[in-house]
gemmi code that builds the backbone of each chain (N, CA, C; Angstrom):
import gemmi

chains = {
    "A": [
        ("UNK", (117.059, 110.609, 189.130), (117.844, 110.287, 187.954), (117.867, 111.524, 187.054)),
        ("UNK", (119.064, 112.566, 186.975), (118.996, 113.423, 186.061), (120.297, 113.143, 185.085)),
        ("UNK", (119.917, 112.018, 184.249), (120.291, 111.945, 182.639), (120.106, 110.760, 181.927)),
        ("UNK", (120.551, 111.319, 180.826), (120.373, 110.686, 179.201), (120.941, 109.490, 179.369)),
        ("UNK", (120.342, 107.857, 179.266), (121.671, 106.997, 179.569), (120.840, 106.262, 177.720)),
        ("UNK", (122.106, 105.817, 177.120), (122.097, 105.295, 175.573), (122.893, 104.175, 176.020)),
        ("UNK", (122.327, 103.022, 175.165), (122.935, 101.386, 175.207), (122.712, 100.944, 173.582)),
        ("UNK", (124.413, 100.089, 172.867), (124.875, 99.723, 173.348), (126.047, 101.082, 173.396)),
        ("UNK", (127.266, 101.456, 174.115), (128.200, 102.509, 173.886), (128.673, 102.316, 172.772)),
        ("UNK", (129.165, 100.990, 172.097), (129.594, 101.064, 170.597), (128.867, 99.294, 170.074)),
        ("UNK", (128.452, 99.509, 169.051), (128.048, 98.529, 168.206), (128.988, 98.074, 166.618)),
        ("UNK", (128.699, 97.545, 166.225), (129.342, 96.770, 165.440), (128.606, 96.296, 164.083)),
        ("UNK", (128.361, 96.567, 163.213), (127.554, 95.398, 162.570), (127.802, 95.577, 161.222)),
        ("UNK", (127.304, 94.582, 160.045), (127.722, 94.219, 158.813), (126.290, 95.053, 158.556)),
        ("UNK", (125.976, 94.922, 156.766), (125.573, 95.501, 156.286), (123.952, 94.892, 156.079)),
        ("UNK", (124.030, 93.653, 156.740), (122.908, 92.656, 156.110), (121.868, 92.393, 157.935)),
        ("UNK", (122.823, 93.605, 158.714), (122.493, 93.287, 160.148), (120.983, 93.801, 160.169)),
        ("UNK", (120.125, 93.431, 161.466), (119.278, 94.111, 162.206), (119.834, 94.687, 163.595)),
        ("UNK", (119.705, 95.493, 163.838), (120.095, 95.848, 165.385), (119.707, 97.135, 165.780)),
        ("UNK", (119.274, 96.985, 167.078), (118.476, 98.707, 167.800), (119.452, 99.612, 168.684)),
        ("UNK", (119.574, 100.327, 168.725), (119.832, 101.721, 169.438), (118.919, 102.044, 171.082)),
        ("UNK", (119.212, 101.965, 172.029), (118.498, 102.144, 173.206), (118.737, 103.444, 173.676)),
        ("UNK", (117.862, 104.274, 173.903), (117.966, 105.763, 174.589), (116.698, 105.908, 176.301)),
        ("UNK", (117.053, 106.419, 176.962), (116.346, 105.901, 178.022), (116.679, 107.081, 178.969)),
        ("UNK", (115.450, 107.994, 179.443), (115.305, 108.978, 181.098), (114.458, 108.984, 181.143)),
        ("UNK", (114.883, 109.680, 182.794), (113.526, 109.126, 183.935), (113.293, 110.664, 184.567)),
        ("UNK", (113.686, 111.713, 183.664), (113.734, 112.795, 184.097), (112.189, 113.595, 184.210)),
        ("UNK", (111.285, 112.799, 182.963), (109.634, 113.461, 183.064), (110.090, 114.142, 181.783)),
        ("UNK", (111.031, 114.456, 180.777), (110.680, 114.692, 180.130), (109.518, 114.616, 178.563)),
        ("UNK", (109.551, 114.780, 177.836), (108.288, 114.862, 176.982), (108.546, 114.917, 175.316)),
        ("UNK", (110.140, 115.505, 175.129), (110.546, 115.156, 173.756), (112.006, 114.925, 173.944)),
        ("UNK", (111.975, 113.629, 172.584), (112.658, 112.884, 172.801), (113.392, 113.465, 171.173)),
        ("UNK", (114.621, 112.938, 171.025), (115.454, 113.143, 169.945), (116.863, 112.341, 169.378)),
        ("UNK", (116.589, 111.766, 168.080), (117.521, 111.433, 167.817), (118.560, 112.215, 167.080)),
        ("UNK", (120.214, 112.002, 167.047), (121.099, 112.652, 166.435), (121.901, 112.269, 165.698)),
        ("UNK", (122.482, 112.378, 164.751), (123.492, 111.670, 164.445), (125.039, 112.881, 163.884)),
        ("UNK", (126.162, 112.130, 164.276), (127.252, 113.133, 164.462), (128.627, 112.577, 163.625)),
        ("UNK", (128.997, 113.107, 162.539), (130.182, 113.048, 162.147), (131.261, 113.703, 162.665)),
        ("UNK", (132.419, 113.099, 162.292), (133.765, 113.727, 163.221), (134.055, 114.998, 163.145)),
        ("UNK", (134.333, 115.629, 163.833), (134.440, 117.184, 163.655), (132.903, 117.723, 163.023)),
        ("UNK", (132.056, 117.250, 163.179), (130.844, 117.661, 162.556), (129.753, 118.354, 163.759)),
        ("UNK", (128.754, 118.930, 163.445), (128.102, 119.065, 164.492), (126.931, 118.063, 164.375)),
        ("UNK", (126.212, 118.292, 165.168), (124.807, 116.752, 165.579), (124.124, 116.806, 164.272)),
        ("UNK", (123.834, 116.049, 163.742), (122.847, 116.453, 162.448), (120.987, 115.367, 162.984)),
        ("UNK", (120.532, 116.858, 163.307), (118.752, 115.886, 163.459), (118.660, 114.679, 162.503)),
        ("UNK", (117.551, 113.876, 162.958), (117.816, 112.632, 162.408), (115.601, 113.013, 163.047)),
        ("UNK", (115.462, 112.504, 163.665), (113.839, 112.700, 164.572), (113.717, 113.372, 165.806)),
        ("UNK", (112.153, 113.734, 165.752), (111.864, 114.353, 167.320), (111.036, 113.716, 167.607)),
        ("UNK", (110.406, 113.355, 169.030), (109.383, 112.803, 168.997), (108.721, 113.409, 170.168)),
        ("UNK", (107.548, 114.005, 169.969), (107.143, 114.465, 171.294), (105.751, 114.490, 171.740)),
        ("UNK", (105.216, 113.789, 172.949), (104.185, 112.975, 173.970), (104.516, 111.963, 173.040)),
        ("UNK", (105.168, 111.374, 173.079), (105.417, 110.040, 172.486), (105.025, 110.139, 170.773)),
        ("UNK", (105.026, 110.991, 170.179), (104.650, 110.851, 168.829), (105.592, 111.137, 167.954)),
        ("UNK", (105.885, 111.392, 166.936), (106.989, 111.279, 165.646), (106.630, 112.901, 165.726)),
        ("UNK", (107.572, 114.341, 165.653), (106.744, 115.265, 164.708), (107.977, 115.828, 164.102)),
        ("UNK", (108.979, 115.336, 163.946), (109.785, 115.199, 163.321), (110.530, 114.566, 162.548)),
        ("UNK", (110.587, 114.269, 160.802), (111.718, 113.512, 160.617), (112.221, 114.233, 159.364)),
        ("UNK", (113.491, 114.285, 159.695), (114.211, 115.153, 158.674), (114.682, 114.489, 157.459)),
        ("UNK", (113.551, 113.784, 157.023), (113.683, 113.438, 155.373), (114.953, 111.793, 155.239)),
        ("UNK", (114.867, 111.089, 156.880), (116.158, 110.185, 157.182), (115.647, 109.231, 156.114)),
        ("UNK", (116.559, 108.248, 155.495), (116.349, 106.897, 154.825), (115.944, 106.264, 156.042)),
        ("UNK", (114.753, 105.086, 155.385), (114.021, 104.252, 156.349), (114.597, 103.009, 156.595)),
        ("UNK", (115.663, 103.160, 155.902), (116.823, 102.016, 157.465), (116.910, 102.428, 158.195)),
        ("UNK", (116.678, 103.651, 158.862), (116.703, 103.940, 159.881), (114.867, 104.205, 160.627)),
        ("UNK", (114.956, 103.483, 161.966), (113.220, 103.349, 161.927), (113.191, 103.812, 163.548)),
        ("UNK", (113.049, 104.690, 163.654), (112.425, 105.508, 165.374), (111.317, 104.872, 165.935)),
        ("UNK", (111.319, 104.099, 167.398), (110.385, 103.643, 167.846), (110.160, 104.681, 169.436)),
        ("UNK", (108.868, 104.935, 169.465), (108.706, 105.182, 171.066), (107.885, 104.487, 171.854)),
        ("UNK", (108.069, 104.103, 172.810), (107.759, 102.806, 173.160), (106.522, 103.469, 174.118)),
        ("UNK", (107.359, 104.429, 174.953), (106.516, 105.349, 176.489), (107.700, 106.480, 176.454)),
        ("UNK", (107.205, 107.059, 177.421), (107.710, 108.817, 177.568), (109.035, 108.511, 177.936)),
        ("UNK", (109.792, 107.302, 178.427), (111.038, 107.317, 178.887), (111.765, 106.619, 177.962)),
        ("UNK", (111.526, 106.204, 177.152), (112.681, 105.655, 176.251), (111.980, 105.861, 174.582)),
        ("UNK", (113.114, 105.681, 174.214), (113.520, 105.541, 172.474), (114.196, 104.939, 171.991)),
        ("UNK", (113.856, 104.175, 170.824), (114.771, 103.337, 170.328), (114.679, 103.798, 169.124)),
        ("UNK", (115.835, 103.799, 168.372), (116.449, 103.446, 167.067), (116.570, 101.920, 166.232)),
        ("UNK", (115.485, 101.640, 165.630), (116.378, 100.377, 164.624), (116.832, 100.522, 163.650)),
        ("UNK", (118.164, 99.953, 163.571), (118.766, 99.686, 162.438), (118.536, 98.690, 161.306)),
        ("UNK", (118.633, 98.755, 159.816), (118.169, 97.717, 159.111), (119.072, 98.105, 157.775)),
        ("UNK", (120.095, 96.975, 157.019), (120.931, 96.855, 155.652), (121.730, 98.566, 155.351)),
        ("UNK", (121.844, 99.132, 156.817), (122.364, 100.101, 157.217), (124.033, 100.209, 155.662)),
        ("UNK", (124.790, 101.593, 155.407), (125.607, 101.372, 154.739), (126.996, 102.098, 155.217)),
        ("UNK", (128.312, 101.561, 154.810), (129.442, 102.068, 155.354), (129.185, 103.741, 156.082)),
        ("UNK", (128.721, 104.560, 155.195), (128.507, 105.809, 155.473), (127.834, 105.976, 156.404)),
        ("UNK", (126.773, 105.487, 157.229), (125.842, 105.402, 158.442), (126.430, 105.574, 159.187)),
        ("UNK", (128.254, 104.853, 159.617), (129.192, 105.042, 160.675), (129.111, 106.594, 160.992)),
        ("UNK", (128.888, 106.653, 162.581), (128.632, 107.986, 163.381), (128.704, 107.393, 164.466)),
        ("UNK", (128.902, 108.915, 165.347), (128.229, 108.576, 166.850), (126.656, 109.152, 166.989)),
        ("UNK", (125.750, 108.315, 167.451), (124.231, 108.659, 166.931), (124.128, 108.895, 168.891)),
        ("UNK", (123.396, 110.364, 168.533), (123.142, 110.843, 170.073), (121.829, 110.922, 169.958)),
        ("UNK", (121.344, 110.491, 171.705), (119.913, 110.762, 171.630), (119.830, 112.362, 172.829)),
        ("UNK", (118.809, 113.100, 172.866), (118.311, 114.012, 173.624), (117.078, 113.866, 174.268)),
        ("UNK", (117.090, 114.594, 175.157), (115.827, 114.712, 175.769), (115.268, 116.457, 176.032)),
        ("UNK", (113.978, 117.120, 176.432), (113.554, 118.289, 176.647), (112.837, 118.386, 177.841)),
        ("UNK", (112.248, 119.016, 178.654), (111.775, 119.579, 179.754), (110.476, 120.022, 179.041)),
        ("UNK", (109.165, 119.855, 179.353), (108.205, 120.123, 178.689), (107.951, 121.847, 179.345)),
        ("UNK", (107.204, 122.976, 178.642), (107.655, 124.000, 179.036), (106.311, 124.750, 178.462)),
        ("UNK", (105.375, 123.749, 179.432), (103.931, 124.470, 179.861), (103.530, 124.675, 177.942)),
        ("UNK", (103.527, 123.152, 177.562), (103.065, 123.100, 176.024), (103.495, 124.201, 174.852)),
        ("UNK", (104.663, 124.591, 175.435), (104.753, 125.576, 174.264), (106.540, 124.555, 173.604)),
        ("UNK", (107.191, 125.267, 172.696), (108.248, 124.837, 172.228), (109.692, 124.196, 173.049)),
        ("UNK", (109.969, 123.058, 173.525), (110.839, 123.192, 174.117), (112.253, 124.400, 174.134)),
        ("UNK", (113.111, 124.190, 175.110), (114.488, 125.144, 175.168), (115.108, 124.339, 175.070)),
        ("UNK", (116.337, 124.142, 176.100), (117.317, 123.514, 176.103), (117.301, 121.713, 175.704)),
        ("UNK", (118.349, 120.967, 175.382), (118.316, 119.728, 175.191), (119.500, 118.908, 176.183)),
        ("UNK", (119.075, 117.835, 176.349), (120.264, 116.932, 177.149), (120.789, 115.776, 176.581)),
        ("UNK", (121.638, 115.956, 176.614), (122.063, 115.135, 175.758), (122.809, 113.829, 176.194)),
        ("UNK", (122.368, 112.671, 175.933), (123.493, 110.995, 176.352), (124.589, 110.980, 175.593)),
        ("UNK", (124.975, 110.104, 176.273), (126.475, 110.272, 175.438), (126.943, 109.200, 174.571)),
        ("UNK", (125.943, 108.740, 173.636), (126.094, 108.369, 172.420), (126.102, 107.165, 172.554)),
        ("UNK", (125.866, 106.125, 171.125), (126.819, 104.965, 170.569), (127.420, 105.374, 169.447)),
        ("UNK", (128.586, 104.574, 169.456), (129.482, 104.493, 168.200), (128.952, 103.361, 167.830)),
        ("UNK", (128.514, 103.620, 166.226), (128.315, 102.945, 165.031), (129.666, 102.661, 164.349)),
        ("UNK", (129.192, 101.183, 164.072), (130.214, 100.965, 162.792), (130.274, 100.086, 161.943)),
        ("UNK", (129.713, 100.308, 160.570), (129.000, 99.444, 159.556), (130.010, 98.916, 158.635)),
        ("UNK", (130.220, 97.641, 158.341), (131.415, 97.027, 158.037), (130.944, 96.657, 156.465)),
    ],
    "B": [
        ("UNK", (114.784, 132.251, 158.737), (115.111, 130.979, 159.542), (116.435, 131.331, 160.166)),
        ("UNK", (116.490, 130.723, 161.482), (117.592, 131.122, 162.571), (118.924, 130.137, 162.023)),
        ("UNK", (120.628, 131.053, 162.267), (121.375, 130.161, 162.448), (122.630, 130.578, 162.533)),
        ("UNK", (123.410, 130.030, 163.141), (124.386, 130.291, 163.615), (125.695, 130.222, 162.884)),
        ("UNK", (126.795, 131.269, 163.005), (127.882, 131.040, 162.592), (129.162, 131.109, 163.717)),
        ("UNK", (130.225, 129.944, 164.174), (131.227, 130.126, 164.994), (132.223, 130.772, 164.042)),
        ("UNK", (133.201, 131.564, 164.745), (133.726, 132.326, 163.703), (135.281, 131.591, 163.694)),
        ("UNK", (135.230, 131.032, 164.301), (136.673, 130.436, 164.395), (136.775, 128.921, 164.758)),
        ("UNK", (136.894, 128.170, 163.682), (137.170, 126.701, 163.704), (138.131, 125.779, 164.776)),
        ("UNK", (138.869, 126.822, 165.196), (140.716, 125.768, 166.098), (140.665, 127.589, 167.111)),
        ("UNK", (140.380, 127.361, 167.994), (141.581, 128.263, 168.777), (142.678, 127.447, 169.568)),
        ("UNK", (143.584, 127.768, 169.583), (144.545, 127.188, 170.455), (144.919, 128.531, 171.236)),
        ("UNK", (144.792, 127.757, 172.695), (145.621, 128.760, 173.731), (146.236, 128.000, 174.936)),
        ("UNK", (146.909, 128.891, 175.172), (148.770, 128.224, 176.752), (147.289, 128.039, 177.886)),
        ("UNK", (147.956, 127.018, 178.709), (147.356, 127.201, 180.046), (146.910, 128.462, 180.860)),
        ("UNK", (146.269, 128.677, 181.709), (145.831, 130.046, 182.314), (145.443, 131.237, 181.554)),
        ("UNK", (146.101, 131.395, 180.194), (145.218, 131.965, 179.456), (143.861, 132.790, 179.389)),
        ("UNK", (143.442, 133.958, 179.072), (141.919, 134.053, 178.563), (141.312, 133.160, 177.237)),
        ("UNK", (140.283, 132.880, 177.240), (139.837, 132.570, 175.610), (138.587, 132.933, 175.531)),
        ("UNK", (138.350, 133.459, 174.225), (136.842, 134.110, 173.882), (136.369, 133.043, 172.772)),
        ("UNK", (135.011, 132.339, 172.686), (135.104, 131.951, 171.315), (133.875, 132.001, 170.966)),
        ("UNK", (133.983, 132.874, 169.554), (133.186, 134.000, 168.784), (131.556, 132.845, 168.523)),
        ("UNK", (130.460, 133.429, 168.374), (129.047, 132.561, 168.076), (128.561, 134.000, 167.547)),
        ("UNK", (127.622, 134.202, 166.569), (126.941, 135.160, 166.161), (125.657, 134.038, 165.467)),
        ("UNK", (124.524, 135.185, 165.929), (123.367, 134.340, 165.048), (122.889, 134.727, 164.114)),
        ("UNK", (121.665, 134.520, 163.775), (120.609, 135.233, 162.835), (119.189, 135.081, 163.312)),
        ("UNK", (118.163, 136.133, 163.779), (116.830, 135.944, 163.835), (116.460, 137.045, 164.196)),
        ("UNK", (115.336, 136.526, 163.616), (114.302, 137.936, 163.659), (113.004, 138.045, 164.720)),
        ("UNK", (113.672, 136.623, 165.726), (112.405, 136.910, 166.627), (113.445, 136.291, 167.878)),
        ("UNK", (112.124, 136.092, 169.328), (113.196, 135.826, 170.004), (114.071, 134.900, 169.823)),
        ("UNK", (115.585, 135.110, 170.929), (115.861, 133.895, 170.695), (116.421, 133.491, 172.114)),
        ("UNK", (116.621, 132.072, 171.941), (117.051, 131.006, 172.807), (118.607, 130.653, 172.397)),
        ("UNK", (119.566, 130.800, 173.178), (120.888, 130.428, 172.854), (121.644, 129.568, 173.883)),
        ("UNK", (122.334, 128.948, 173.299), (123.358, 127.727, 174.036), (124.312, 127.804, 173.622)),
        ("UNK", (125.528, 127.654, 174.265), (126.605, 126.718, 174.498), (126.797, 125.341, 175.053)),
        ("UNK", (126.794, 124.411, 173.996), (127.650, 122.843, 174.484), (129.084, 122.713, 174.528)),
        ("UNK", (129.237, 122.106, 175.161), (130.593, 121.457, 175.027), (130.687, 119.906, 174.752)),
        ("UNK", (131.900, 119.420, 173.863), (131.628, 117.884, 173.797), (132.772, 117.250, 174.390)),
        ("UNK", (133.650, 116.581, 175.161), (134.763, 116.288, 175.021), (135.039, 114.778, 174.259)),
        ("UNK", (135.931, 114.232, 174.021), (136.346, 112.918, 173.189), (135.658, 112.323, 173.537)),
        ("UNK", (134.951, 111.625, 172.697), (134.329, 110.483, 172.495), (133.016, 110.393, 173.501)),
        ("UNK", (132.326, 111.669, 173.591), (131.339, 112.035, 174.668), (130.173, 112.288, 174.363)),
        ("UNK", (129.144, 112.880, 174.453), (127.721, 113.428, 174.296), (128.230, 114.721, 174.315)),
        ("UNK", (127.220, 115.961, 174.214), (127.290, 117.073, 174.317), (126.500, 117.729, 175.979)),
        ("UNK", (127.625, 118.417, 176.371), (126.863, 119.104, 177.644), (126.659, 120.369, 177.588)),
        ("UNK", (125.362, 121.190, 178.505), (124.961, 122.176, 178.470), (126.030, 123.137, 179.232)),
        ("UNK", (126.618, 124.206, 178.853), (127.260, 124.791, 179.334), (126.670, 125.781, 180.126)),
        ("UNK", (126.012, 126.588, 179.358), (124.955, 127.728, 179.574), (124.359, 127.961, 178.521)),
        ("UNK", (123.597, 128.851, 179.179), (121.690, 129.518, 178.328), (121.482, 130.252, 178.467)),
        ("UNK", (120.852, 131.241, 177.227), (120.267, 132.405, 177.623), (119.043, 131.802, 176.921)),
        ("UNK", (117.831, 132.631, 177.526), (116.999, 132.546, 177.369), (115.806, 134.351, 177.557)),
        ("UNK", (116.264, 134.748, 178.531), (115.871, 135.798, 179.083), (116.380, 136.330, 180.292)),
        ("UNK", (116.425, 137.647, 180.444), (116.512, 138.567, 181.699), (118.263, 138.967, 181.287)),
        ("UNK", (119.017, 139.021, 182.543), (120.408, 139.396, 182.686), (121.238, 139.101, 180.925)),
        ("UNK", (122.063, 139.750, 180.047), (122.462, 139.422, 179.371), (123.606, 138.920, 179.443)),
        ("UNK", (124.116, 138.906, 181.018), (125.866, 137.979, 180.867), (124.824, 136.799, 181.661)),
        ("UNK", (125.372, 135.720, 181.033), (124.916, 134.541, 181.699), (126.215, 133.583, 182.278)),
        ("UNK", (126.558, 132.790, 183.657), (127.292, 132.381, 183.818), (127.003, 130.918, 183.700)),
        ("UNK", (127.889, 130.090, 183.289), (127.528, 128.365, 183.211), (128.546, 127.600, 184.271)),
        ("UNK", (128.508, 126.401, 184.144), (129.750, 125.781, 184.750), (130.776, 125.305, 184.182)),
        ("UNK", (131.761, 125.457, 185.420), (133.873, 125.069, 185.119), (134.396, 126.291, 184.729)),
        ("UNK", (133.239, 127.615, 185.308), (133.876, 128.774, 185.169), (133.902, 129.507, 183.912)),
        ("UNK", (132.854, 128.922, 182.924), (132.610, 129.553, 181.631), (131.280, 130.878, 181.266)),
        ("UNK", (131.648, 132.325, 181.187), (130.247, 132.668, 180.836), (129.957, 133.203, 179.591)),
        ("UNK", (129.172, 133.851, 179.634), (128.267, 134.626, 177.673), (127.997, 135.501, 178.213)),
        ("UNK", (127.829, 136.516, 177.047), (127.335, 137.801, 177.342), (126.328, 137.561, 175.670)),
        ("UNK", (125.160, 137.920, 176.027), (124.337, 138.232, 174.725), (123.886, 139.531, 174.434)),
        ("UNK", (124.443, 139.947, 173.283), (124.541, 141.053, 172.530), (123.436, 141.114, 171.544)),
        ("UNK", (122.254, 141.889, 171.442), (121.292, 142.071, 170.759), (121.508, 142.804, 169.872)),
        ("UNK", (122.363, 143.356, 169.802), (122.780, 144.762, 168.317), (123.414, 143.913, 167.743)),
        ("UNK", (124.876, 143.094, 168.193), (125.447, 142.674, 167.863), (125.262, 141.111, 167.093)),
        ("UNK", (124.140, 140.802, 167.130), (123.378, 139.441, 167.509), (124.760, 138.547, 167.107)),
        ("UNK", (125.315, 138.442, 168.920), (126.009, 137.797, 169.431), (126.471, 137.204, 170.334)),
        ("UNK", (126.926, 136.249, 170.723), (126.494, 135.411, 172.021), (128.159, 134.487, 172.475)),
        ("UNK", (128.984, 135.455, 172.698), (130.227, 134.599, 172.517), (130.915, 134.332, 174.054)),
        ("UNK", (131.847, 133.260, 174.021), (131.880, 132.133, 174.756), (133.005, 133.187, 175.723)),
        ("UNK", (133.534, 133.334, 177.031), (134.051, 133.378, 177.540), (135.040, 132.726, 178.538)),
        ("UNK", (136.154, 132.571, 179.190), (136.724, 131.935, 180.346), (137.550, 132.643, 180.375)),
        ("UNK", (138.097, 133.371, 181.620), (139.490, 134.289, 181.933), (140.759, 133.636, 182.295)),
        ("UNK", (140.544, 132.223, 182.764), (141.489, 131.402, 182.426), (141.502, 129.657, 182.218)),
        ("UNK", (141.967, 129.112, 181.609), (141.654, 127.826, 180.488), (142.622, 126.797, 181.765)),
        ("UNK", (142.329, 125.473, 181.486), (142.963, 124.616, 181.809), (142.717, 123.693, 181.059)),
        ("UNK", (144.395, 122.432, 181.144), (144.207, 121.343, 180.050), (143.043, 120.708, 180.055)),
        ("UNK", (142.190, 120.910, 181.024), (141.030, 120.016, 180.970), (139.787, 120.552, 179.835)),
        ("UNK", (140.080, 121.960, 179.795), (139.371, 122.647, 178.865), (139.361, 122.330, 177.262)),
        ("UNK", (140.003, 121.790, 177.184), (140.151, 120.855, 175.655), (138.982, 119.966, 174.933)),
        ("UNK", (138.279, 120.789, 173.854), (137.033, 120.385, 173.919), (136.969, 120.372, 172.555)),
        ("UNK", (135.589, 119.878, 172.026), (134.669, 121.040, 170.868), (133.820, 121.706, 171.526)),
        ("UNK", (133.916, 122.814, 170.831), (132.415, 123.751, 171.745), (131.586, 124.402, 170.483)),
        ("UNK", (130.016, 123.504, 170.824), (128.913, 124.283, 169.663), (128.114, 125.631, 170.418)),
        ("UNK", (127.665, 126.461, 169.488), (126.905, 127.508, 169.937), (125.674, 126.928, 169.106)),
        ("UNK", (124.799, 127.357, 169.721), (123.081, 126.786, 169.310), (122.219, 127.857, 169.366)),
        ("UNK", (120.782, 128.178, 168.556), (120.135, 128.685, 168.788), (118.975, 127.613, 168.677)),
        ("UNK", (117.750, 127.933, 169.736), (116.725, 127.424, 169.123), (116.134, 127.427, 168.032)),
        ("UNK", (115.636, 127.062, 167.031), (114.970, 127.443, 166.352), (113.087, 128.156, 166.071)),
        ("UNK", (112.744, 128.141, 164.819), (111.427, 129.132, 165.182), (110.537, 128.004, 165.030)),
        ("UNK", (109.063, 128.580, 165.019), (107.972, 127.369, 165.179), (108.058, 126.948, 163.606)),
        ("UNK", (108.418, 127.388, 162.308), (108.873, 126.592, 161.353), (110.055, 125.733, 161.140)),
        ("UNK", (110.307, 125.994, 162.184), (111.937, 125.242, 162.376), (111.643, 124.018, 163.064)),
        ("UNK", (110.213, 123.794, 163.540), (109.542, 122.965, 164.521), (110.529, 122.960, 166.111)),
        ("UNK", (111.037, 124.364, 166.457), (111.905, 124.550, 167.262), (112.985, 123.539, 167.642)),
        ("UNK", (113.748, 123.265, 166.642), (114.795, 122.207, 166.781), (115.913, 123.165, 167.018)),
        ("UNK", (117.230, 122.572, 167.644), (118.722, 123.075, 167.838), (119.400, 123.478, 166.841)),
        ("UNK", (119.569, 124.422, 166.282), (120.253, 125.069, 165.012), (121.586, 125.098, 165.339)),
        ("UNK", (122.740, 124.442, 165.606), (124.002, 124.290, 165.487), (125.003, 124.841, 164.767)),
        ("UNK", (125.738, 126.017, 165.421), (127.244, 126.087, 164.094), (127.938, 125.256, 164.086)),
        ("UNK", (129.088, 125.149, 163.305), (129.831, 124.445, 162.581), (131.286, 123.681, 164.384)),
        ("UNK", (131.095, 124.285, 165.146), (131.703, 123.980, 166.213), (133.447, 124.581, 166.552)),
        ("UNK", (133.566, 124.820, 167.587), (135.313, 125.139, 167.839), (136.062, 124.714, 167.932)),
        ("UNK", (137.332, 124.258, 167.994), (137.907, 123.058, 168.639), (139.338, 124.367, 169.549)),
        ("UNK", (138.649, 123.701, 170.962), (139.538, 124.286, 172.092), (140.503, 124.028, 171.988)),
        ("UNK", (141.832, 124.040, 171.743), (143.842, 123.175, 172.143), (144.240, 124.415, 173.334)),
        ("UNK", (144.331, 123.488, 174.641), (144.623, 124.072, 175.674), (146.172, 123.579, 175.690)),
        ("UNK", (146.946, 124.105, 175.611), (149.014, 123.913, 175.476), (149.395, 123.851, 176.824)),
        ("UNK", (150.197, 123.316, 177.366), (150.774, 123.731, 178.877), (151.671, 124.851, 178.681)),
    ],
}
model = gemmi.Model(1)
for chain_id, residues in chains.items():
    chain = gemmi.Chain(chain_id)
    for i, (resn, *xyz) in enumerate(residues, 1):
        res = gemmi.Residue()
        res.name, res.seqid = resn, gemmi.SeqId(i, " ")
        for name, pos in zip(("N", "CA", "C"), xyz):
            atom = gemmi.Atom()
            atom.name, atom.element = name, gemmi.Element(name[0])
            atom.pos, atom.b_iso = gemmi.Position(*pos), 0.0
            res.add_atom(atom)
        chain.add_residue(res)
    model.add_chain(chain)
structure = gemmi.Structure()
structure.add_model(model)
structure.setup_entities()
């Protein structure tokens, strides 16, 4: 299995919703990443998480809540999320690289958000 | 702190075409560079990488880089385009260990391949 697979492809929800974000490989990688992307925008970090731990969060509002469950998946929950949240939220993955800083990232190919 | 500027927002070019599209960085230590590509409504894919050794690097669908260390520049190549080539394309650098080595992203290109 070499890639990024994200569930659901597009979601839906009101403002008063709960609902999670699924990110999921089986590649062995070791850091995990969430993204989030406005139109014509580039990815804007959102978390990193790596051996399964948080060591990243770029200052996100905590409606938004990063879970790692095990080394192959990540989830995103959502919570009283607001119109502006609408994005496509990408997750990544890294190649662990003999404990030093990852390189390259891989990237799934998203859900579309859309907060009503 | 590392980061990137694309120098050109829209290129548009005819089918078969060349297209170059410009990435310059900033850092003062090594660096790690990428090209993604995104197409509609997609994820982002790895095009190519430099990382070390050879400074032209080739990727796939026939796209390569050449990284320029004087120039600290890293820009996108193809000698000829097809409609399929119709993209956004980000240039990336890694970032440094204060950067907690995250993807430093420019602002992105937007390919218009014309028949």
């Amino acid at each position: 299995d070499t890639e990024v697979t994200q569930t659901p492809k597009h979601l839906v929800m009101g403002m008063t919703n709960k609902k999670s974000l699924k990110c999921e490989q089986h590649m062995g990688h070791r850091a995990m990443y969430w993204y989030k992307q406005k139109a014509k925008k580039p990815p804007e970090l959102m978390f990193v998480y790596s051996y399964e731990k948080l060591s990243i969060n770029e200052s996100v509002p905590s409606r938004f809540s990063p879970e790692c469950p095990n080394s192959s998946l990540l989830n995103l929950h959502l919570h009283a999320l607001q119109p502006e949240d609408s994005a496509l939220y990408l997750c990544a993955s890294s190649p662990p690289v003999g404990g030093r800083l990852p390189h390259e990232q891989f990237f799934g190919p998203g859900t579309r958000l859309t907060v009503l | 702190a590392q980061s990137v500027t694309q120098l050109d927002s829209q290129v548009p070019v005819f089918e078969e075409a060349p297209v170059e599209l410009r990435c310059n960085y900033s850092s003062s230590v090594s660096v790690y560079l990428f090209w993604y590509v995104q197409y509609p409504n997609q994820g982002l894919q790895l095009l190519l990488k430099y990382l070390s050794g050879s400074t032209l690097v080739k990727g796939i669908n026939g796209f390569e880089a050449e990284f320029n260390k004087s120039q600290t520049s890293f820009h996108l190549r193809k000698p000829s385009v097809h409609i399929s080539d119709t993209a956004e394309y980000f240039c990336a650098v890694r970032g440094s260990y204060n950067q907690g080595g995250k993807l430093i992203f420019g602002q992105g290109t937007e390919l218009s391949v014309k028949p």
